[in-house]
LOKOL-625900 format. One line per field, with one value per residue (C-alpha): residue number from 1; residue in one letter; x negated, y negated, z. Coordinates in Angstrom, 3 decimals. Example, Ala and Ser with C-alpha at 12.3 -4.5 7.8 and 13.67 -1.06 7.14 Angstrom:
2
num c(1 2)
residu c(A S)
px c(-12.300 -13.670)
py c(4.500 1.060)
pz c(7.800 7.140)
***
This chain:
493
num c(1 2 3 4 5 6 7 8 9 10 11 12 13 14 15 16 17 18 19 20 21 22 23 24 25 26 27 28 29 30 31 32 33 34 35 36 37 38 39 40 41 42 43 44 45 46 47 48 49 50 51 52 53 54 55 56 57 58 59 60 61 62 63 64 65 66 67 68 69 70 71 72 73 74 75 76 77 78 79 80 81 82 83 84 85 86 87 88 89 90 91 92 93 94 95 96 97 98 99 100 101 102 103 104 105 106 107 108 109 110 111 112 113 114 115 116 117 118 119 120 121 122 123 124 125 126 127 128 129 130 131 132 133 134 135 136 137 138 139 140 141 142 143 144 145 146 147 148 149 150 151 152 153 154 155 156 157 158 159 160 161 162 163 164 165 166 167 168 169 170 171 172 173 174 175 176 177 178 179 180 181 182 183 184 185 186 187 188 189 190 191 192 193 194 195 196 197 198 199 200 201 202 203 204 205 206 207 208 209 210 211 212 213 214 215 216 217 218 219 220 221 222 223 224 225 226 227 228 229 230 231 232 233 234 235 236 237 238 239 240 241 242 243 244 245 246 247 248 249 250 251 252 253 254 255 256 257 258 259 260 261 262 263 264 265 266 267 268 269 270 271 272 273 274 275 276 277 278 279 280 281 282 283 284 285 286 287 288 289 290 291 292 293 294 295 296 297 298 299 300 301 302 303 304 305 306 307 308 309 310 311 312 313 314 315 316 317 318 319 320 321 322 323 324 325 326 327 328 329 330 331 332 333 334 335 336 337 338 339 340 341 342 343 344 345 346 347 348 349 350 351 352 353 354 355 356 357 358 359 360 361 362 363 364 365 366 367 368 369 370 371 372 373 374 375 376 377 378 379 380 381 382 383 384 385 386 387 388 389 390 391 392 393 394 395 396 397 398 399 400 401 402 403 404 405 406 407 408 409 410 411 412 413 414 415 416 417 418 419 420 421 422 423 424 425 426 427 428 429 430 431 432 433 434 435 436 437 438 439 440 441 442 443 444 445 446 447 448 449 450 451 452 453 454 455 456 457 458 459 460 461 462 463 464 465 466 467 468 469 470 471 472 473 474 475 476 477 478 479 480 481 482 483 484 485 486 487 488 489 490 491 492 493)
residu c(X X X X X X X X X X X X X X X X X X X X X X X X X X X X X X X X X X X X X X X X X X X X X X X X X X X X X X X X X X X X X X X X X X X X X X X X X X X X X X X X X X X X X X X X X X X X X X X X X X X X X X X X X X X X X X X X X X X X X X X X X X X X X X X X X X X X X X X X X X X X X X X X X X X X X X X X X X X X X X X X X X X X X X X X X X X X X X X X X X X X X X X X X X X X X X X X X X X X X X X X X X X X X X X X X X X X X X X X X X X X X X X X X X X X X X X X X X X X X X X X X X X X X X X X X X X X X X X X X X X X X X X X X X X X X X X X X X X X X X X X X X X X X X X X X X X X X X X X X X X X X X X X X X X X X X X X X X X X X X X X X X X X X X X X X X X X X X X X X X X X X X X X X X X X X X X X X X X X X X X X X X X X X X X X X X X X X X X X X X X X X X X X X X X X X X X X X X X X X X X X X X X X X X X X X X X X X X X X X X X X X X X X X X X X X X X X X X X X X X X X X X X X X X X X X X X X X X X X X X X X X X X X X X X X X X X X X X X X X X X X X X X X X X X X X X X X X)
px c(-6.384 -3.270 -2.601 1.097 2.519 5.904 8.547 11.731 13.788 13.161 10.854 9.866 9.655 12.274 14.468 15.370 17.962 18.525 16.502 13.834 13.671 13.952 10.591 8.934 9.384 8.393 5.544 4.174 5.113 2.579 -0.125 0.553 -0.406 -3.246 -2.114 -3.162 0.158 0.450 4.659 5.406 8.505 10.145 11.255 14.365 17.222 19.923 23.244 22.199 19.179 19.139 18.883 16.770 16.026 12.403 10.494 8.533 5.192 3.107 1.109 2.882 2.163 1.104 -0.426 -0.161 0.026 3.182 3.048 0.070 1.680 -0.223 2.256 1.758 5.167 5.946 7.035 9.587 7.650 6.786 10.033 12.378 9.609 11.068 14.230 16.295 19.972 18.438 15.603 17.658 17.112 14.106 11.261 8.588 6.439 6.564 6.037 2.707 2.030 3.081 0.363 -2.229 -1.383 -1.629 -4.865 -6.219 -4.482 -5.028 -2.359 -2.102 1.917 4.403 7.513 10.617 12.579 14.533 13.910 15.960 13.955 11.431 13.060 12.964 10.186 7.658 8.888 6.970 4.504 3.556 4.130 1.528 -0.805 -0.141 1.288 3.813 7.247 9.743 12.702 14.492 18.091 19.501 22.270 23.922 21.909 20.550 24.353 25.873 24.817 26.228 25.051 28.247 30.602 33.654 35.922 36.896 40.074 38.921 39.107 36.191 34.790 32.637 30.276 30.219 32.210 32.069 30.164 29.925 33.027 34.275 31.393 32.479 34.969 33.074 29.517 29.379 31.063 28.686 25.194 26.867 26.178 29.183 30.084 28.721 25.020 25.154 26.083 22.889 20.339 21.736 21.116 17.517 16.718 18.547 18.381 20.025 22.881 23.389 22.472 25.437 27.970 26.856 29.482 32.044 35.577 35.622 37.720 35.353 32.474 34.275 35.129 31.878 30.864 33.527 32.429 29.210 29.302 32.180 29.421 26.521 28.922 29.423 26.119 24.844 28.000 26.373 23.025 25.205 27.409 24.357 22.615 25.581 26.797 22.323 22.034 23.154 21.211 18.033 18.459 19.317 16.052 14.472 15.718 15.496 11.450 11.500 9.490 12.425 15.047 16.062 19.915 20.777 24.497 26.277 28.391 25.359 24.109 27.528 27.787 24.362 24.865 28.509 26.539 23.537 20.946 19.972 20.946 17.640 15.709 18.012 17.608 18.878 17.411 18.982 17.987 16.220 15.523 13.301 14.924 12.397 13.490 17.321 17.284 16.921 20.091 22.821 24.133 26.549 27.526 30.462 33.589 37.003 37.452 36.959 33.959 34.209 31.474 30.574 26.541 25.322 26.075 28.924 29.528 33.006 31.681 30.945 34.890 34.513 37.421 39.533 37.905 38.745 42.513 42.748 41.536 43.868 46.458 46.070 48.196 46.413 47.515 49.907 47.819 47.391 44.483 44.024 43.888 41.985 38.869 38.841 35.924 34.675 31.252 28.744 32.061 31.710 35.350 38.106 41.602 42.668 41.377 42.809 41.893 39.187 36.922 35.010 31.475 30.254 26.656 24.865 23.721 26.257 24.005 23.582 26.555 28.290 31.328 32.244 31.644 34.043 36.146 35.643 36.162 39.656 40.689 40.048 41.026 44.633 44.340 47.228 46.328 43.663 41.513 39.390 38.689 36.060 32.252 30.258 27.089 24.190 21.446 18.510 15.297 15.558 13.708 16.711 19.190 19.258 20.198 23.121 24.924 24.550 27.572 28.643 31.303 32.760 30.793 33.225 31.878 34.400 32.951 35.275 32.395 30.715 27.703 25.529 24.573 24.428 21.063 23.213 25.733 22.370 21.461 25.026 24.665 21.565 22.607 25.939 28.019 31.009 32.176 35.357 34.413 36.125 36.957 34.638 31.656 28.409 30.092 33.149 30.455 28.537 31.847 34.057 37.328 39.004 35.242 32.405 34.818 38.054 38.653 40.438 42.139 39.833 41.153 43.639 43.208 46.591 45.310 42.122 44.143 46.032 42.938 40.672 44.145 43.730 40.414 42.312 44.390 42.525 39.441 38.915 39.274 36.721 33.667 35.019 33.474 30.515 29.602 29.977 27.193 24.374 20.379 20.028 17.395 14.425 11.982 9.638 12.008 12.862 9.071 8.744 10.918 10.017 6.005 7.419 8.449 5.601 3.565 5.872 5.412 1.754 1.961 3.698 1.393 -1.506 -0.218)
py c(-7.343 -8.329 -12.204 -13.199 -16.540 -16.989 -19.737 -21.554 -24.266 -26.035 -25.210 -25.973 -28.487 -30.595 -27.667 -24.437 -22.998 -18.935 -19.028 -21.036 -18.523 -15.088 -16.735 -17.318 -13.868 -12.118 -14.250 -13.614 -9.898 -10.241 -11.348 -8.990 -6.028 -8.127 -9.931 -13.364 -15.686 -19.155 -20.783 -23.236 -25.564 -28.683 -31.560 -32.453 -33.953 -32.441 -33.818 -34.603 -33.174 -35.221 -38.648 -39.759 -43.815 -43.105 -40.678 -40.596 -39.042 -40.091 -38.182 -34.755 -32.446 -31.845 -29.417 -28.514 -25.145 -23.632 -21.005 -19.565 -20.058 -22.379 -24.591 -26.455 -28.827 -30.524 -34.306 -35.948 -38.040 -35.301 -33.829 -36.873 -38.122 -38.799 -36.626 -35.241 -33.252 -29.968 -30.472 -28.612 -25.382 -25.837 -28.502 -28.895 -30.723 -28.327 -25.726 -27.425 -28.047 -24.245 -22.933 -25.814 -23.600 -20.136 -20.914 -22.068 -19.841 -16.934 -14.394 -10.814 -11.212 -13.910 -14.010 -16.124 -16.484 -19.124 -21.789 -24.451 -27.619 -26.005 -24.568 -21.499 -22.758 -21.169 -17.802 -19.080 -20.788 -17.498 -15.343 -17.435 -16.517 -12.538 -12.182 -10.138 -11.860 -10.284 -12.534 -12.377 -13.287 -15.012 -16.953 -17.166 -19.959 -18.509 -17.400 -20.870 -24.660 -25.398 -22.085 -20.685 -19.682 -22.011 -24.323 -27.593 -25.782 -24.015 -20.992 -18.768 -17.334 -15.207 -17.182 -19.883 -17.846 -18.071 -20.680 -22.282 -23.928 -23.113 -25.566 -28.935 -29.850 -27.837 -29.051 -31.656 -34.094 -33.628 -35.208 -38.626 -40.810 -42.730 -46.069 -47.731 -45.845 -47.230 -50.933 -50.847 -49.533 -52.113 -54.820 -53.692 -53.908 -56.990 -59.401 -62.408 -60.059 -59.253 -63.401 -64.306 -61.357 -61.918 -63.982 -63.147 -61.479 -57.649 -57.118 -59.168 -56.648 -53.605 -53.944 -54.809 -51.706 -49.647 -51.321 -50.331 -46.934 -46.100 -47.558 -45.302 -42.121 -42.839 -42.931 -40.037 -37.704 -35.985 -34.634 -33.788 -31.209 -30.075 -29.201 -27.602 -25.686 -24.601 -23.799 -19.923 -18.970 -20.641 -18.945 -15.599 -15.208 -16.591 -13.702 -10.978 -11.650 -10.688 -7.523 -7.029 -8.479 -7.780 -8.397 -7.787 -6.993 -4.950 -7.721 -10.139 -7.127 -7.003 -10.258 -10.767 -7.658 -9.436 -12.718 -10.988 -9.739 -6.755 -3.846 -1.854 -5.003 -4.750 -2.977 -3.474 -4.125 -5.561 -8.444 -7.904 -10.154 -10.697 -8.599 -9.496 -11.895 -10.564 -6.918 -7.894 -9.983 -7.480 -7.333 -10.786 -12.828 -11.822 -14.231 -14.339 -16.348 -15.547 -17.480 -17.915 -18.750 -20.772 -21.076 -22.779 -26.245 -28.146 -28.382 -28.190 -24.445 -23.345 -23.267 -25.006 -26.705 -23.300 -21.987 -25.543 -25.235 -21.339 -22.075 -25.098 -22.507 -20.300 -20.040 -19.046 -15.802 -16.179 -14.551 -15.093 -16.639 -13.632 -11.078 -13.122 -13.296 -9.650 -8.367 -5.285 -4.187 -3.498 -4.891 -8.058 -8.580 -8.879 -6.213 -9.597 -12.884 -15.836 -17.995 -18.872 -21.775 -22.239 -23.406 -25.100 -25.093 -27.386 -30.305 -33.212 -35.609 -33.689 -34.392 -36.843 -37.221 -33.959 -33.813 -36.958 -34.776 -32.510 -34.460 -35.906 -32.337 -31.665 -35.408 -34.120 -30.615 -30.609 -28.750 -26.007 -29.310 -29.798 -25.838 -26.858 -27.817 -29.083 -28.552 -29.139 -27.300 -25.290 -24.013 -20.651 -18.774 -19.567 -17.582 -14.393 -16.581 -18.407 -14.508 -13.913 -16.225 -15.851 -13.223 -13.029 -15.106 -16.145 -16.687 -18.930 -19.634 -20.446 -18.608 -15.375 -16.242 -12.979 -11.464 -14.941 -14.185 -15.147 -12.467 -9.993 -11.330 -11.443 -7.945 -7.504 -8.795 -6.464 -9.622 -8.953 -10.505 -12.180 -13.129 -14.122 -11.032 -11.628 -11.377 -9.752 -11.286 -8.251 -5.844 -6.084 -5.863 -2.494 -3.733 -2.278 -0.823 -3.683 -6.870 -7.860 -9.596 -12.436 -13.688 -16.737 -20.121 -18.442 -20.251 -18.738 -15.588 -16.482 -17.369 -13.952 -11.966 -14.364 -13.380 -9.796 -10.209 -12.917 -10.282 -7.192 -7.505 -3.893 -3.921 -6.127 -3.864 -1.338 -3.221 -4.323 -0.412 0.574 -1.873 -0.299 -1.249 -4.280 -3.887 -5.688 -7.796 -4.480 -2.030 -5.172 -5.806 -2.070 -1.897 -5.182 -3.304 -0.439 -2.152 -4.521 -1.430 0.059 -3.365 -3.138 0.033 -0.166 -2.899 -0.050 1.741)
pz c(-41.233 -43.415 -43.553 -43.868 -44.762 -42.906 -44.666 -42.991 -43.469 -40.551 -37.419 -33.252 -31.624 -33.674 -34.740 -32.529 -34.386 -34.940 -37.951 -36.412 -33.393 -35.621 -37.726 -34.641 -33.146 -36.167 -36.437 -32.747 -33.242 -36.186 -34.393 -31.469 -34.031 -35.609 -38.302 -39.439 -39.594 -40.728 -40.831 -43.692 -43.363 -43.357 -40.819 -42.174 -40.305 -38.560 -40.211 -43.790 -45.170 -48.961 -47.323 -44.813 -44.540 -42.986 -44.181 -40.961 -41.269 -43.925 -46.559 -48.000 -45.275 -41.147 -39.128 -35.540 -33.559 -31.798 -28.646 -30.891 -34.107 -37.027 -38.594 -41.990 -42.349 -45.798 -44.762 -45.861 -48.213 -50.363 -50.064 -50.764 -53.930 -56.960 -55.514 -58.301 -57.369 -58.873 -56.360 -53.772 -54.741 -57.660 -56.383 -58.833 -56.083 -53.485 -55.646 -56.524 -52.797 -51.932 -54.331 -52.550 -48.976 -50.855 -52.070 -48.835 -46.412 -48.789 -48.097 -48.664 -48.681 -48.286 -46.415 -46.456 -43.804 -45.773 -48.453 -48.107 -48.223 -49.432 -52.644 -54.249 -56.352 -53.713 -55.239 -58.602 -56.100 -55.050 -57.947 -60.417 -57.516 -58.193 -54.306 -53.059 -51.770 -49.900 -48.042 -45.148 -45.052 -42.690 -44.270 -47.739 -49.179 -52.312 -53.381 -51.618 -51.809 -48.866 -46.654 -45.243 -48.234 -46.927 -48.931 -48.390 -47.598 -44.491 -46.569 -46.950 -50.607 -52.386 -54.215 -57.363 -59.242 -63.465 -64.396 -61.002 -60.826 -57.612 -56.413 -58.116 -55.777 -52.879 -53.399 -55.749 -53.850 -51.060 -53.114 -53.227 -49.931 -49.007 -50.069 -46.498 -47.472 -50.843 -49.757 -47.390 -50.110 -52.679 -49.531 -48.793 -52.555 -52.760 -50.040 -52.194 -52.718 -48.959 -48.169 -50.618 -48.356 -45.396 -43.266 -45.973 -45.161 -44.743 -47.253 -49.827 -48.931 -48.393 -51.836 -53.478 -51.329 -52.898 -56.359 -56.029 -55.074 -57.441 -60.152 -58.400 -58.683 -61.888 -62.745 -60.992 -61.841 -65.058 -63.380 -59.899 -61.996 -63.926 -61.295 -59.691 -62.768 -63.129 -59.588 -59.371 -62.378 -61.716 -58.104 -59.142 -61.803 -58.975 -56.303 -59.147 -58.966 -55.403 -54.545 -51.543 -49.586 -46.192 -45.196 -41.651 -42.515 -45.372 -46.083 -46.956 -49.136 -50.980 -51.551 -53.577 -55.536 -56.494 -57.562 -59.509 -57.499 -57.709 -55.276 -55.650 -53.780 -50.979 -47.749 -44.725 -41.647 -38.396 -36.521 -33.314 -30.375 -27.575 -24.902 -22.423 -20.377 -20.910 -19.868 -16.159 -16.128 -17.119 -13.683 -13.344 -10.107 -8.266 -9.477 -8.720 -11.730 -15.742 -17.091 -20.915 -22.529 -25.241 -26.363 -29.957 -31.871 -31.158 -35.085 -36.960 -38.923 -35.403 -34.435 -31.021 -31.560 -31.786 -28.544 -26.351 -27.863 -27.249 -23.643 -22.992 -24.019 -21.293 -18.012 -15.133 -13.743 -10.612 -7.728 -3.552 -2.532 0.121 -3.340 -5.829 -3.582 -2.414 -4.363 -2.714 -2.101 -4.982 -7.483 -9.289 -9.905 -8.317 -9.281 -10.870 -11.726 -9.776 -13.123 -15.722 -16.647 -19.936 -19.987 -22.870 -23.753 -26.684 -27.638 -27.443 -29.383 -32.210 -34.127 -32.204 -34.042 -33.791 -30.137 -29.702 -31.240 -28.943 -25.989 -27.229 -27.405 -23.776 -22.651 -23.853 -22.839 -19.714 -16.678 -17.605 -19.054 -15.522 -15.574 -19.233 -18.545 -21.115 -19.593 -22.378 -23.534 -21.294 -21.824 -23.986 -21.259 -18.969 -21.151 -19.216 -15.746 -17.692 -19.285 -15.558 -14.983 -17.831 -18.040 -21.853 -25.017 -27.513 -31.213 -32.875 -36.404 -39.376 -41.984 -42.500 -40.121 -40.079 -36.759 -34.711 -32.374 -29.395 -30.169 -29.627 -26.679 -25.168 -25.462 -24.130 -20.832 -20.721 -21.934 -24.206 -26.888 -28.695 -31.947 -35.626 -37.521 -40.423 -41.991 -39.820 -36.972 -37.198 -37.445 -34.023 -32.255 -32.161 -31.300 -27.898 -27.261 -26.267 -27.444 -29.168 -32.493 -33.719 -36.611 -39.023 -37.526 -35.276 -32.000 -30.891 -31.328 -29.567 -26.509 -26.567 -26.955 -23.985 -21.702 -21.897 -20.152 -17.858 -16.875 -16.874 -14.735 -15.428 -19.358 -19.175 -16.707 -19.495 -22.155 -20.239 -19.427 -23.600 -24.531 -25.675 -25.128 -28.020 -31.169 -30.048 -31.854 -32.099 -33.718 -36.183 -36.818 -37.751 -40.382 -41.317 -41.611 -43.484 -45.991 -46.300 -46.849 -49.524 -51.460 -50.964 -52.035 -55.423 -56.698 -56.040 -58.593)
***
């Protein structure tokens, strides 16, 4: 009986994320077949995870169980300790912590699902213990700081580029809190000093504020850029001591061979999902209208934005009440639509900004503006019921993404798909054959391609009747076995 320790970067209850759900599957898939499983991760949260004002549970680490799964969480505490810029992607702590699991858990193999907040020092964690590691990509962290390869421009990139530059005016920036964050840690450190401002004009402490940070930055500039300018190296010795990596799309796999890593690690091997309680909903409710669909984080990388303007774009197709609800007989559309709505579902609390945002967009939208729903988030085991009135998902993200999980199970329930033309995204959707395309930050474009479907009931059964049976959670499980036992294996010899 093998025993496999499972990382991520965050885990259930707190986080429920596609990387969260992908190590959760794989782990329950492992135990189905008889392994022993154990998660490690981190409680981080949401919107910045380098500063945190309480660092909630106390002691370095916590144990509970989830659906079957044993999971050991390293708390805040011990991640925020003594926090240094290069502990991002190299913490000396955790790696000390890691080896304090491995010995006690006592794997035959480790997996990583992903490191962040956790570090890549679990690599070493695990090495100095003589243990396989193989990884699991589901993002571009090891290549990018900031996970999605996307400039402050909008525009996306390749990687650091020579000598990391490309991530001083991308990432750097990003490590120092802003001037309002500073003010209040100066304050709690120094009540006399917030005494003496208190009741003073604005402009008197929005200036020591800027004073003060400006004096912080300064400071803290020369280890920020070192540990920016350090950070691809250190990770890319790190990767190299890999026994394998696992990339679910070609572009992921072309992109670390470009920054260093070596292409004889790499294999690919697809994502799958649980298709269980999705195969039984591929049929949808009869509509006279298009429902658009939108399901994920309301987040500014997620393109939300460009799907609300695309939508508020449209013009309703000119039809008689007496033809838009003729839908014959076994049919679940109509010859033509007689209009469209977009349903929104997330979390609006997450990042509340951004869904004010959001919000302002539709409160100015013009006529098609009472057609959007923002309707919150469900319980996952109610995704299958919510594709069933849902009749296109649209994937607007501005960055390479990989094979969103949602995209899958769109699929699995018949559901077809507009989506950016980039990255892993592009390469789940044939163009013309189960979805359409568009153009990176087009929302124009968006709009032309959701009124095809507007217009063209029948383009769109089309595309629902090429989608194939999805890759399940087994098929991805096997490969994932094979290659644990090629690993295995080679250390034999």
């Amino acid at each position: 009986m093998k025993r496999v320790l499972l990382t991520s970067h965050k885990f259930f209850p707190e986080h429920r994320a596609g990387t969260e759900v992908l190590t959760l599957k794989i782990a329950q898939e492992l135990q189905r077949r008889g392994y022993v499983v154990k998660v490690v991760s981190a409680c981080p949260p949401d919107l910045d995870a380098r500063r945190k004002e309480e660092h909630g549970q106390q002691g370095d680490s916590y144990q509970y169980e989830y659906e079957g799964v044993p999971v050991h969480i390293v708390s805040e505490a011990l991640r925020l300790k003594d926090y240094e810029f290069s502990y991002e992607y190299y913490h000396p702590l955790i790696k000390s912590h890691f080896s304090g699991v491995i010995s006690d858990f006592k794997p035959d193999l480790v997996q990583i699902v992903h490191a962040q907040n956790l570090s890549a020092s679990i690599i070493e964690a695990a090495k100095i213990h003589d243990l396989p590691v193989v990884f699991y990509s589901t993002d571009f962290w090891f290549v990018c700081p900031i996970v999605q390869l996307k400039r402050p421009d909008g525009q996306v990139c390749r990687g650091p580029g020579p000598m990391a530059l490309k991530c001083l005016d991308c990432y750097t920036p990003k490590l120092f809190p802003p001037a309002k964050e500073v003010m209040q840690a100066v304050e709690a450190r120094y009540p006399a000093l917030s005494g003496a401002l208190s009741g003073s004009p604005s402009f008197v402490y929005d200036s020591a504020a800027f004073c003060l940070s400006t004096a912080f930055n300064a400071l803290k500039a020369p280890p920020a850029v070192a540990a920016t300018l350090e950070r691809p190296s250190v990770l890319r010795r790190l990767a190299n001591q890999l026994d394998a990596i696992f990339v679910p799309t070609g572009l992921m796999r072309d992109i670390f061979v470009e920054n260093g890593i070596k292409k004889e690690l790499i294999e690919k091997v697809g994502f799958g999902i649980d298709t269980s309680r999705l195969v039984n909903h591929r049929q949808k409710k009869p509509s006279s209208i298009l429902r658009i669909g939108f399901v994920g984080t309301f987040f500014e990388h997620k393109g939300v934005d460009l799907l609300l303007k695309a939508f508020l774009a449209l013009s309703a197709p000119q039809v008689s009440d007496e033809k838009k609800l003729q839908i014959k007989p076994g049919e679940v559309y109509p010859e033509q639509f007689g209009g469209a709505q977009l349903k929104l579902y997330g979390d609006p609390a997450q990042f509340p900004e951004y869904f004010a945002k959001l919000k302002e967009i539709v409160d100015k939208g013009g006529p098609m503006a009472e057609h959007v729903h923002f309707l919150g988030t469900f319980p996952n085991d109610k995704l299958g019921e919510i594709f069933e009135e849902i009749d296109v998902l649209v994937v607007p993200s501005r960055w390479y993404e990989n094979t969103p999980l949602v995209m899958q199970s769109a699929l699995a329930t018949a559901t077809p798909l507009i989506v950016t033309d980039l990255g892993g995204m592009a390469e789940l959707v044939q163009e013309g054959v189960n979805g359409l395309l568009f153009k990176l930050n087009d929302f124009k474009h968006l709009s032309k391609q959701l009124a095809v479907l507007l217009n063209s009931p029948a383009k769109l059964k089309q595309f629902a009747a090429n989608i194939k049976p999805e890759r399940t959670v087994g098929d991805m499980v096997d490969d994932i076995e094979s290659i644990y036992a090629k690993v295995l294996a080679k250390r034999l010899k």
